[in-house]
C-alpha positions as CSV (number, residue, x, y, z in Angstrom):
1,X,-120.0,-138.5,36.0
2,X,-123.2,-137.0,36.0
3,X,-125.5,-136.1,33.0
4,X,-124.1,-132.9,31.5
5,X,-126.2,-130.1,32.5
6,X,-126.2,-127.9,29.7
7,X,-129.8,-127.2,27.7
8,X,-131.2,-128.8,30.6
9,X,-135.1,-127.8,31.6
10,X,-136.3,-128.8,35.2
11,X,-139.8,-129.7,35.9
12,X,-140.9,-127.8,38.7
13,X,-143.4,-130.4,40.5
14,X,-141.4,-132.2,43.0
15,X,-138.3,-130.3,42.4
16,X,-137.6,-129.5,46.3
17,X,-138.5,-132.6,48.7
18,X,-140.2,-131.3,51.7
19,X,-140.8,-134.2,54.1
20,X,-144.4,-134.3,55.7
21,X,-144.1,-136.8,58.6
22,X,-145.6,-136.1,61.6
23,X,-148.8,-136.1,63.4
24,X,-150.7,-132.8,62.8
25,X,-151.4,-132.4,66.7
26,X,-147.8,-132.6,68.0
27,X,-146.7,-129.5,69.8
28,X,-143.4,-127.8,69.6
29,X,-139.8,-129.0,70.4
30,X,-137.9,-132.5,70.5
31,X,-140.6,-135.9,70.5
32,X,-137.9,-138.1,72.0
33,X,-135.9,-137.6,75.3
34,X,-132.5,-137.3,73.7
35,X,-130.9,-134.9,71.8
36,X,-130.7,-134.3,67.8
37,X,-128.0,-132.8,66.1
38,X,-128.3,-131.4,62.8
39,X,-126.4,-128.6,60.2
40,X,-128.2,-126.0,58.8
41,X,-126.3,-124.4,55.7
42,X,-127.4,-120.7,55.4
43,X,-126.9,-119.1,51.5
44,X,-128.6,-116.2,49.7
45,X,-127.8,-113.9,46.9
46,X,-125.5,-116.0,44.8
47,X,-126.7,-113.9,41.7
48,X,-125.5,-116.3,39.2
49,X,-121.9,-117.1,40.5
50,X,-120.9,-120.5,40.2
51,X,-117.3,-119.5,40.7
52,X,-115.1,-115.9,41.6
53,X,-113.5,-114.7,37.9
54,X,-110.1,-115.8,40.1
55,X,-107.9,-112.0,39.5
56,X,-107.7,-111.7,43.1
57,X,-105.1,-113.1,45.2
58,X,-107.9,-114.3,47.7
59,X,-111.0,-115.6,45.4
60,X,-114.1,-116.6,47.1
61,X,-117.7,-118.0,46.1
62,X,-117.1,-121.2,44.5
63,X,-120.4,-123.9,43.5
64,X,-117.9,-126.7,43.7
65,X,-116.8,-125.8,46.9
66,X,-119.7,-124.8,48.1
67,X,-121.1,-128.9,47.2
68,X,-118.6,-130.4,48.6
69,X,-119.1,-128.8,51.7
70,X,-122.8,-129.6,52.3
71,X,-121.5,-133.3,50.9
72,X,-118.9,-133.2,53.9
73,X,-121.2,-132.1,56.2
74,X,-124.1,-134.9,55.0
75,X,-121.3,-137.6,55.9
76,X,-121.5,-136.7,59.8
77,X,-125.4,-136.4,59.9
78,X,-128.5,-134.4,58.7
79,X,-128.5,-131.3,56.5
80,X,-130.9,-128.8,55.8
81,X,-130.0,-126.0,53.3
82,X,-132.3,-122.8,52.9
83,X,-131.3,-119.8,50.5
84,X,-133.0,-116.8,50.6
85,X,-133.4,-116.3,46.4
86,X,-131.5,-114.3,43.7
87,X,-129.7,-117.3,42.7
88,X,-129.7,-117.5,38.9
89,X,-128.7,-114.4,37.1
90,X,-125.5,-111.7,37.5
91,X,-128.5,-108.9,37.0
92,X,-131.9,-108.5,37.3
93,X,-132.5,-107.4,33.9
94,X,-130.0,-109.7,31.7
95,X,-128.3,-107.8,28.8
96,X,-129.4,-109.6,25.4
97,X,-125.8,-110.4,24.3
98,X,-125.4,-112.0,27.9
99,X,-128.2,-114.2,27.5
100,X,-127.2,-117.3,26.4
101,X,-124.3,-117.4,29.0
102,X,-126.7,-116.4,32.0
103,X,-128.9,-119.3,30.6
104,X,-126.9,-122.2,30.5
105,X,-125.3,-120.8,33.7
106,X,-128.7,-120.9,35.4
107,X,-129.5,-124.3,34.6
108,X,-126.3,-125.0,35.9
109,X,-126.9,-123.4,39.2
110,X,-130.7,-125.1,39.3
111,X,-129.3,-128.6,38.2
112,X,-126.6,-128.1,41.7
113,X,-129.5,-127.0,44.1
114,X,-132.2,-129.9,43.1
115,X,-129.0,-132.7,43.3
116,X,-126.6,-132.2,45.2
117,X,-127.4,-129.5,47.9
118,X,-130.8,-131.0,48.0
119,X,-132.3,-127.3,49.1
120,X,-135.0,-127.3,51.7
121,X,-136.2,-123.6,51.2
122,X,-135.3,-121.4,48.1
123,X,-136.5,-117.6,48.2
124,X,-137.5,-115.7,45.5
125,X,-135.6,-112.5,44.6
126,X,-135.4,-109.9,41.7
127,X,-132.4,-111.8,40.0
128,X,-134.2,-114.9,39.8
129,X,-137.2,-113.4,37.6
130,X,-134.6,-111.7,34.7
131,X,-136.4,-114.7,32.3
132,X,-139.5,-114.3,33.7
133,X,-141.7,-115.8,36.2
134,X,-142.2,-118.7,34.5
135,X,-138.4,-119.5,34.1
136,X,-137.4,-119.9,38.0
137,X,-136.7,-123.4,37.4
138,X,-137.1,-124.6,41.0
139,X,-140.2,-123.8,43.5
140,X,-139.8,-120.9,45.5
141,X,-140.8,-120.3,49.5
142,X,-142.8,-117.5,49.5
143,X,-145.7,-117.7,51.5
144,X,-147.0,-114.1,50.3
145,X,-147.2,-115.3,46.7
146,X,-150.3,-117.4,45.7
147,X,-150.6,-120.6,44.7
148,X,-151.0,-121.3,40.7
149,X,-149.9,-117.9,39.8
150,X,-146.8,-117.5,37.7
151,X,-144.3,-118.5,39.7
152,X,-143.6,-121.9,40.7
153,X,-144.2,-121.9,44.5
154,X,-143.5,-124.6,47.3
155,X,-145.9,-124.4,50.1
156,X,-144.2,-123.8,53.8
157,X,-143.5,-127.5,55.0
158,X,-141.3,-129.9,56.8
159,X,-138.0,-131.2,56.5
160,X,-137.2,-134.5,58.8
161,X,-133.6,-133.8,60.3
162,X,-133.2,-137.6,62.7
163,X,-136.2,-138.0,64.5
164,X,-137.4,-134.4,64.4
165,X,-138.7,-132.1,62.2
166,X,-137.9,-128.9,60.9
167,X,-140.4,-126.1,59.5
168,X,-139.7,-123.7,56.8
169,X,-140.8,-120.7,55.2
170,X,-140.1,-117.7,53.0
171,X,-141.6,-114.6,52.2
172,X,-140.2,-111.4,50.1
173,X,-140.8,-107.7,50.2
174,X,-143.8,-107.3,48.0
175,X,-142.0,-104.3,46.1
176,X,-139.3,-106.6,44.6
177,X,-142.2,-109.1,42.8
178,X,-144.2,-106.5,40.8
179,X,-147.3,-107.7,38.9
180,X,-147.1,-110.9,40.8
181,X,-149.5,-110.8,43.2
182,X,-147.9,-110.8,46.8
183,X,-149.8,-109.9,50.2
184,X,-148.3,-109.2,53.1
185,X,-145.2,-110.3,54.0
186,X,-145.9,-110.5,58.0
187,X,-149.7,-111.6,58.1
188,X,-148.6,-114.8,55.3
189,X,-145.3,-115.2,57.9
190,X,-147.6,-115.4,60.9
191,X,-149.8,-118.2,59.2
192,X,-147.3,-120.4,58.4
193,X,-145.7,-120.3,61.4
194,X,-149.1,-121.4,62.9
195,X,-149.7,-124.0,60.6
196,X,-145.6,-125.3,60.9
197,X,-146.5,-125.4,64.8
198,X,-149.5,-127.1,64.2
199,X,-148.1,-130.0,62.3
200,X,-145.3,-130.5,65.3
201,X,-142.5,-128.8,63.9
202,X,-139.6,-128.7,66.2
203,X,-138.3,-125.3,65.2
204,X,-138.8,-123.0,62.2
205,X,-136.2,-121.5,59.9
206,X,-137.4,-118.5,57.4
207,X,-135.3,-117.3,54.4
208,X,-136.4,-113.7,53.7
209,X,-135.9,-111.6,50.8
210,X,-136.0,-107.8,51.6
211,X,-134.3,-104.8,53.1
212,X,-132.9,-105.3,57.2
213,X,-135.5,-102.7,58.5
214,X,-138.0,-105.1,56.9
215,X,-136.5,-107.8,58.3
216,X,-135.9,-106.7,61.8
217,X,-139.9,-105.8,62.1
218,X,-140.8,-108.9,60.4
219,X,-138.9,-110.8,63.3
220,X,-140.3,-108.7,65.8
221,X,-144.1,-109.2,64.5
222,X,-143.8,-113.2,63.9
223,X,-143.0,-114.8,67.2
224,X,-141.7,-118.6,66.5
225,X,-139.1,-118.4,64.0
226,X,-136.0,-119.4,65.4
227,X,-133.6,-118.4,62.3
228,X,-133.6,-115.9,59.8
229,X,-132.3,-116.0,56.3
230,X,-132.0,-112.4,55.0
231,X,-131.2,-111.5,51.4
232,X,-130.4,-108.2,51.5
233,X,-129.7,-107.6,47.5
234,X,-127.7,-104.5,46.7
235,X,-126.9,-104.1,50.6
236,X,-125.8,-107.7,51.1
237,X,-122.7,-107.1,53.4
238,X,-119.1,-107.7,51.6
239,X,-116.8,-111.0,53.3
240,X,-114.9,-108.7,55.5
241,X,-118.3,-107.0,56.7
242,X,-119.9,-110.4,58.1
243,X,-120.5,-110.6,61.9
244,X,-119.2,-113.5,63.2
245,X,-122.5,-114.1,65.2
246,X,-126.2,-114.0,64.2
247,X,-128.3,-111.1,65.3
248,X,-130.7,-111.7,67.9
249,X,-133.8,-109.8,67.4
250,X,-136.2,-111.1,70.4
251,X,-136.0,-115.2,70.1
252,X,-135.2,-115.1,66.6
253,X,-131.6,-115.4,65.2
254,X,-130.9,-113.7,62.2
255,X,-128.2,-114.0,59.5
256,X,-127.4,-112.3,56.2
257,X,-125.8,-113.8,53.6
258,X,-123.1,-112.2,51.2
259,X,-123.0,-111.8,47.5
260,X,-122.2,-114.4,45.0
261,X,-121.6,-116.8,47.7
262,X,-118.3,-115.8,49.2
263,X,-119.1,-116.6,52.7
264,X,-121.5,-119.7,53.7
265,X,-123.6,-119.0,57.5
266,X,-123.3,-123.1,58.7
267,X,-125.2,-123.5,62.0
268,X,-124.5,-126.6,63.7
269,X,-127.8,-127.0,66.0
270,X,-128.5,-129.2,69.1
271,X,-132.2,-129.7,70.0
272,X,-132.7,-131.3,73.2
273,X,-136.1,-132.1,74.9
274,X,-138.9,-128.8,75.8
275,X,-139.1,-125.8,74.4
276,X,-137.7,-122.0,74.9
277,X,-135.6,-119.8,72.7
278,X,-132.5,-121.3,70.5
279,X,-128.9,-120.0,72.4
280,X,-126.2,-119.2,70.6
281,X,-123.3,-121.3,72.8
282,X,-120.7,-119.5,70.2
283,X,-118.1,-122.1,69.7
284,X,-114.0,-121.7,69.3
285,X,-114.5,-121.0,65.5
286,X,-117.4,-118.2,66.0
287,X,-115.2,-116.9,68.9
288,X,-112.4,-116.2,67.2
289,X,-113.9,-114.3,64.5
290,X,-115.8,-112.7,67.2
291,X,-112.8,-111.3,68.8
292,X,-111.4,-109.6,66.0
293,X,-114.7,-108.3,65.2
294,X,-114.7,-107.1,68.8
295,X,-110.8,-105.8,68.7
296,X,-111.4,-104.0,65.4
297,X,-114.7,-101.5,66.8
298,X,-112.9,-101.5,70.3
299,X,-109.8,-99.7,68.2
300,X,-112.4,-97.3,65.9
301,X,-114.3,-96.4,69.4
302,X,-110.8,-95.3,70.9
303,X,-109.9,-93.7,68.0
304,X,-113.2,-91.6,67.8
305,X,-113.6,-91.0,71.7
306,X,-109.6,-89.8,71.9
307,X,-110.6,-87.3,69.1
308,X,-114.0,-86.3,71.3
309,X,-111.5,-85.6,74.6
310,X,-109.4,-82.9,72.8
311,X,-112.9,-81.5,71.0
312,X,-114.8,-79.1,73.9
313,X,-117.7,-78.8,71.7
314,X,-118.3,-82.7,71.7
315,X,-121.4,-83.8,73.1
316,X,-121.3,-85.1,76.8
317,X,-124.3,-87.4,76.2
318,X,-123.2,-88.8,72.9
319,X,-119.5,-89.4,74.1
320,X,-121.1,-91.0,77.3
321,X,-122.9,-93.7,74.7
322,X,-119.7,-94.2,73.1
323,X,-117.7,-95.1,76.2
324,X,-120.6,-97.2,77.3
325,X,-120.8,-98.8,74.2
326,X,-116.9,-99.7,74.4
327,X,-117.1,-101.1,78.1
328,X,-119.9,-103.4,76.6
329,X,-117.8,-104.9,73.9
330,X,-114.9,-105.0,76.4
331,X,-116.7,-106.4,79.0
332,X,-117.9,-109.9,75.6
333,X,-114.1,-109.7,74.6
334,X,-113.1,-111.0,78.5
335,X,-115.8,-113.4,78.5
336,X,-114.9,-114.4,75.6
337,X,-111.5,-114.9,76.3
338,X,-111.9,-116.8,79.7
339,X,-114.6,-118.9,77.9
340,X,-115.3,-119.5,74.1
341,X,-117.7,-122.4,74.4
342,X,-120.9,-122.0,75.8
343,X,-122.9,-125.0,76.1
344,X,-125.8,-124.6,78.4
345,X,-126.9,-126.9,80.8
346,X,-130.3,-127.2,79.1
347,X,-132.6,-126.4,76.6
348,X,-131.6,-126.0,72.6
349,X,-128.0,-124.4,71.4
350,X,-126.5,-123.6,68.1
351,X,-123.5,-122.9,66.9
352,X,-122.2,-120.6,64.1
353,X,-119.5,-120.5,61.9
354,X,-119.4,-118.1,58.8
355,X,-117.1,-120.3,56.4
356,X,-115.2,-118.1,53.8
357,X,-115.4,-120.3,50.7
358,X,-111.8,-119.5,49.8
359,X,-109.7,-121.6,47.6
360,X,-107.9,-123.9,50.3
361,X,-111.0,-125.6,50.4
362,X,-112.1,-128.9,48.9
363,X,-113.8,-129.2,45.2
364,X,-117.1,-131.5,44.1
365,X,-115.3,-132.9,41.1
366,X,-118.4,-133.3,39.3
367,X,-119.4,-129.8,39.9
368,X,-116.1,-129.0,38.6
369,X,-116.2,-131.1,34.9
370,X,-119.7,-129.4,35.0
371,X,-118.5,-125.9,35.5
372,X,-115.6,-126.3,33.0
373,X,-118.2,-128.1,30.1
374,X,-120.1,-125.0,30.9
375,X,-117.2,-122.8,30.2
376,X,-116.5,-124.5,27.0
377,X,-120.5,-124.5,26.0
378,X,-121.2,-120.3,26.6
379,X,-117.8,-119.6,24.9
380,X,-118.9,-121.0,21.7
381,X,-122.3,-119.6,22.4
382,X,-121.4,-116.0,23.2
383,X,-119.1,-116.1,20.2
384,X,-121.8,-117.8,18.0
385,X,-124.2,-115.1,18.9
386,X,-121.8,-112.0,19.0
387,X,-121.1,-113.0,14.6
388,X,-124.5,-111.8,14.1
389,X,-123.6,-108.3,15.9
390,X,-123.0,-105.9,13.3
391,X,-119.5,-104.2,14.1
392,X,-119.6,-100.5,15.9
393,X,-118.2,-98.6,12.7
394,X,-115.5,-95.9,13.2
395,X,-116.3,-92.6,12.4
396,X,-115.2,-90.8,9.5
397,X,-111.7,-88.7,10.3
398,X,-111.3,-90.7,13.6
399,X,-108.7,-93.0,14.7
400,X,-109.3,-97.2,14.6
401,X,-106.9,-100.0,16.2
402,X,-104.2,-101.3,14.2
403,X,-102.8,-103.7,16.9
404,X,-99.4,-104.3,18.7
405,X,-97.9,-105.4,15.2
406,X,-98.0,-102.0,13.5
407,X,-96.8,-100.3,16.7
408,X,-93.6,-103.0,16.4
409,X,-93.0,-101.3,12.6
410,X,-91.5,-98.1,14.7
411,X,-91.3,-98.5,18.2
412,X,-89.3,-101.8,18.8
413,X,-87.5,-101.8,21.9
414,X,-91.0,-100.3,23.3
415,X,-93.1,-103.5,21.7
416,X,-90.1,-105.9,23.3
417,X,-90.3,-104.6,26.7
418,X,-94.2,-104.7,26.8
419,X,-93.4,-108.2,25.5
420,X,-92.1,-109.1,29.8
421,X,-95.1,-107.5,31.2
422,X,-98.0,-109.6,32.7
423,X,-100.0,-107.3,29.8
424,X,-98.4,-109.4,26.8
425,X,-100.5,-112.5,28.5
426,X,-103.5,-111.5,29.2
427,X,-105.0,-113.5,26.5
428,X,-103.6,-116.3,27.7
429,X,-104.3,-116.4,31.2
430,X,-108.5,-116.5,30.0
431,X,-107.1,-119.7,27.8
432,X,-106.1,-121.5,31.2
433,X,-109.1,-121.7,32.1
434,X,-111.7,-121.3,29.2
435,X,-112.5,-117.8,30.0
436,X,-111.3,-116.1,26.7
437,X,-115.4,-116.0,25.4
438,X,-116.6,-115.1,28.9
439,X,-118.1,-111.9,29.1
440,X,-117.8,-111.4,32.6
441,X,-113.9,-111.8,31.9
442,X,-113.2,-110.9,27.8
443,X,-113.5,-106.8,27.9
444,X,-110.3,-106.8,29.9
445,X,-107.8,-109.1,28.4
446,X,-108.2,-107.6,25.1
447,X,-107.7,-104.2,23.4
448,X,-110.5,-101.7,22.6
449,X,-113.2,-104.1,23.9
450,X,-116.6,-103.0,22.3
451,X,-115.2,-99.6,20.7
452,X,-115.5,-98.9,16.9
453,X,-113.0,-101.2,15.7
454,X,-112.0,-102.8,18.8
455,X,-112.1,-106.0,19.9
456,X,-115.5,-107.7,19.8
457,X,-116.5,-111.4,21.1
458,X,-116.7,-112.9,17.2
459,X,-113.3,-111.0,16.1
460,X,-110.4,-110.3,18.3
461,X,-107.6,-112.2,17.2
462,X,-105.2,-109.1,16.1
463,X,-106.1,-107.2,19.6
464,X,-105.8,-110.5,22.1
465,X,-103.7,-108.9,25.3
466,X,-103.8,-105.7,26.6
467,X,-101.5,-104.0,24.2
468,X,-100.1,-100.6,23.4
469,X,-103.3,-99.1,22.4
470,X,-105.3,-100.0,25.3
471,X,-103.6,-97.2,27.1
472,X,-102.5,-94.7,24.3
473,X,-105.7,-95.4,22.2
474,X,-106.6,-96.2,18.7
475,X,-103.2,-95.9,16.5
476,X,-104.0,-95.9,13.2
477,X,-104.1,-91.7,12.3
478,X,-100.9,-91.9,14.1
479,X,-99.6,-94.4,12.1
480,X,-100.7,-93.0,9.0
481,X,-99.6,-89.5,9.8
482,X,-96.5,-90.0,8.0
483,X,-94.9,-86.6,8.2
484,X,-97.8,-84.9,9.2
485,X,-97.0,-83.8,13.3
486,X,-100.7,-82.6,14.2
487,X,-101.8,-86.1,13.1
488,X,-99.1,-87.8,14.9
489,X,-100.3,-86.6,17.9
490,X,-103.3,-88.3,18.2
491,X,-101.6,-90.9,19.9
492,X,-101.9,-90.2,24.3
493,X,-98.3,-90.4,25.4
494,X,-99.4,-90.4,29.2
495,X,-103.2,-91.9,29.9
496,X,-104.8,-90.5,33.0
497,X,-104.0,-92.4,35.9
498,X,-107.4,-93.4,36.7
499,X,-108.1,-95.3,33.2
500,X,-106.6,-98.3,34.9
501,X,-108.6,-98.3,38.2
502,X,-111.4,-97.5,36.6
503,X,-111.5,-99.9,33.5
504,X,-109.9,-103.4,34.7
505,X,-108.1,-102.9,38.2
506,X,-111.2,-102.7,40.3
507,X,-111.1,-103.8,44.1
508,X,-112.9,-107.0,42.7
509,X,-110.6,-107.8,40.0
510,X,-107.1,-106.5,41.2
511,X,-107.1,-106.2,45.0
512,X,-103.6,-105.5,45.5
513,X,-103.8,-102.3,42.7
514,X,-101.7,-99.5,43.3
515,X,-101.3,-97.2,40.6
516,X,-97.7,-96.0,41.2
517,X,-96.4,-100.0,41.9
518,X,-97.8,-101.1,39.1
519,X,-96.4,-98.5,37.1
520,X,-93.2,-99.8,37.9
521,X,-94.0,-102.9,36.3
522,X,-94.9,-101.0,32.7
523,X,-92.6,-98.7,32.4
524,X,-88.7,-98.7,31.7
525,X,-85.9,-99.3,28.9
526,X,-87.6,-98.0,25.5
527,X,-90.9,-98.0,26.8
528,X,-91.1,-94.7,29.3
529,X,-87.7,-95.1,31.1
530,X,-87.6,-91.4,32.2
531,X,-91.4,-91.7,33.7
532,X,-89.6,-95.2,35.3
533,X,-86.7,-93.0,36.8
534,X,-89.1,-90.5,38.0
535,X,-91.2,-92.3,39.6
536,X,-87.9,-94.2,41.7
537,X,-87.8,-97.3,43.4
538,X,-90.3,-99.1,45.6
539,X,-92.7,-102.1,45.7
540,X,-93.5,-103.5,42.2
541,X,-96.9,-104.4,41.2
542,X,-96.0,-107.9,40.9
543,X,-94.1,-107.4,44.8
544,X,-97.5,-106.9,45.9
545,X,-99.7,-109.6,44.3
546,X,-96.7,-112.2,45.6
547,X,-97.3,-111.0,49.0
548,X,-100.9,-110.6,48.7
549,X,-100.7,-114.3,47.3
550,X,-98.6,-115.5,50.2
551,X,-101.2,-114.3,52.6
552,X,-104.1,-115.8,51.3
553,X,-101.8,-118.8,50.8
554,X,-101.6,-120.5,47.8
555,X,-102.8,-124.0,48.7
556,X,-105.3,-125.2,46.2
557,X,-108.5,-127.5,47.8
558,X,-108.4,-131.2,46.3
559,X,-110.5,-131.8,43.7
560,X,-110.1,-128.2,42.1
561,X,-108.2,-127.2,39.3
562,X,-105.6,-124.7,39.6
């Protein structure tokens, strides 16, 4: 097993290898007469994921999975991976009682990139600088940030892939890297690309860091980049949201990566002897994803122009776009059907696939023991740190948590039946898989998380789950009300319906949340059987995780833990 990880400091000189190797005078494309084959992994905007929190029945964006897929791909020839930046920290600006998690998980992420994926090109981006310029860890490709200033930065360079080589680049948006220094994003492009050529670069790959207008012009200003790596940051497309095949702006091919890593842009590339433009020969893989792609906007277009032929007011020119835009797509649906692979008969070809890293696929296990003595190292930390918080003190006259114990005192059968519901094991679920210190996961498998006399990181013990008060709120005026009935109803019999979707159930946390099913699930004998009668039968909360569960499929990749 490898050296653990944790507290570890990387030198920056040397950290990326860029491979210098051929004459200076060689001009572009393949030096021998036959072809070379090589993969070109595509990532961007991890921002500090090194796995998905695991709530949703379809979890993606895993490091492990990620390492052992570059590893699988290194078995069956050459590899170059390029990431366009904002790889080490959740935010750009790190809370402080985050920071020794985001730490440790950043050397983490560094440690992965130098050894194992062996990065080529590794952008810069806002949630790479939350410690500072000085604290990137690894070199950075940006070629519109000068040499010796505060950030690390690798010069544009060379990456041998058989008997070729490759060039790469990077440049960022000069608006994300404030106080740094940064030039022009385009005239810094154009001179690397220059000097790439020059020193007999077969093709050049950029990763980019910066909006899609941006991007688009930079492409279209830059002649001689063949691929695009484009971190988008905020507007980084969701999983479901990633086209299936690059977007061509003139002879460059452009790709933009998702956040934290859920999806991974692999292009398996062909160079054969001369020159001309890269041509996307799709592939089955690409062309099935392509279809649906092209099936789901054929449906939205039919929708919106049926809607146009009963509206006399719709606009003749517009609705003549629209239909031209749908025999277009219909026309690449046919040809895709009668032929998904399209090799040409010469020049260079690639092929894409955009790889959902989703559970069914293998683990590093070494990644993995690193990941899990991380989980163990930042709970103790966060915990460590969090004693020297001073508790959030409750105001005088207002209501504190007394925990599911003192609600047992009175309201038994209540306490029992929340004892079946997936509420009662919150807690332990976090325990599983050494997540109970994890802030990213804590706040909502406890009760009161970071209200006066909630549950805090350092003391939590009497308010582990989500109990009673986590929807009626803080108890204790209730339960000291004795016979006094304004007092007593302090306590919220019925909590709004959004407090769930709005404080744990989130689309990224409980994809399969309806509030009425799930209801179902919480309510009943002695705790809110009228509301449960009311409300009548139909699909149960836990109905719809199983079948959400059953289409994601529930096979687990080898190597990673359950």
């Amino acid at each position: 097993m490898r050296a653990n990880p944790l507290g570890f400091a990387l030198a920056c000189a040397g950290a990326i290898a860029i491979v210098a190797c051929c004459s200076p005078g060689r001009k572009s494309g393949p030096a021998t007469g036959k072809e070379t084959t090589f993969t070109l992994v595509a990532l961007g905007e991890l921002r500090g994921q090194i796995e998905p929190c695991g709530c949703t029945t379809d979890p993606l964006g895993d490091l492990a999975r990620t390492a052992k897929l570059v590893a699988e791909a290194r078995g069956r020839g050459p590899v170059v991976v390029v990431d366009s930046g904002s790889l080490l920290y959740t935010q750009a600006v790190v809370p402080a009682h985050m920071k020794a998690q985001e730490e440790l998980k950043a050397d983490l992420l560094a440690r992965v990139y130098k050894d194992d994926l062996q990065v080529a090109a590794l952008g810069l981006g806002p949630n790479d600088l939350a410690s500072g310029p000085g604290n990137v860890r690894l070199p950075r490709q940006v070629a519109n940030l000068p040499a010796g200033g505060p950030v690390a930065v690798a010069a544009p360079g060379l990456v041998a892939v058989g008997n070729e080589t490759i060039g790469v680049l990077g440049v960022t948006d000069p608006a994300l890297l404030p106080g740094l220094g940064a030039t022009d994003p385009v005239a810094a492009a154009r001179a690397a690309v220059t000097d790439l050529r020059g020193r007999g670069a077969a093709r050049i790959v950029a990763v980019a860091t910066m909006d899609r207008k941006a991007a688009v012009s930079l492409a279209r200003e830059v002649p001689g980049i063949d691929i695009m790596v484009v971190g988008l940051g905020l507007q980084a497309p969701a999983p479901d949201a990633v086209r299936a095949r690059a977007e061509q702006v003139g002879d460059t091919w452009m790709v933009f990566p998702t956040d934290r890593g859920q999806v991974v842009s692999k292009f398996e590339i062909t160079l054969r002897p001369g020159g001309g433009p890269l041509v996307d020969a799709i592939g089955p893989a690409a062309a099935d994803d392509r279809r649906a792609e092209l099936a789901a906007r054929i449906a939205t277009l039919d929708e919106a122009l049926a809607r146009f032929a009963q509206d006399p007011s719709a606009d003749p020119t517009f609705v003549d776009q629209q239909q031209r835009e749908r025999a277009a797509l219909a026309a690449e649906q046919a040809a895709l059907a009668d032929q998904p692979l399209r090799i040409p008969a010469a020049g260079s070809y690639f092929q894409l696939a955009q790889v959902r890293i989703a559970k069914a696929l293998a683990c590093d296990t070494d990644v993995v023991a690193e990941k899990q003595a991380y989980a163990r190292a930042a709970g103790q930390a966060n915990v460590e740190a969090a004693k020297a918080v001073p508790v959030k003190p409750v105001p005088p006259g207002t209501a504190t948590f007394v925990g599911v114990d003192e609600c047992a005192n009175c309201h038994t059968e209540a306490v029992e039946f929340w004892k079946r519901t997936r509420h009662a094991g919150a807690w332990e679920t976090l325990e599983q898989v050494d997540k109970q210190f994890d802030y990213d996961c804590t706040s909502c498998h406890v009760t009161g998380w970071d209200q006066p006399g909630g549950a805090t990181m350092a003391a939590n013990a009497p308010l582990r789950d989500v109990q009673c008060e986590t929807c009626h709120g803080p108890g204790s005026l209730h339960v000291d009300a004795a016979d006094d009935a304004t007092a007593r109803r302090t306590i919220v019999r019925s909590p709004a319906p959004e407090l769930c979707a709005g404080q744990c159930h989130t689309k990224d946390h409980s994809d399969t949340f309806d509030y009425t099913a799930y209801l179902r699930d919480i309510v009943g004998p002695g705790h809110g059987a009228a509301r449960r009668q009311a409300i009548g039968d139909g699909p149960t909360g836990r109905q719809l995780r199983a079948a959400g569960l059953e289409k994601a499929g529930k096979a687990i990749g080898a190597g990673c833990p359950k």
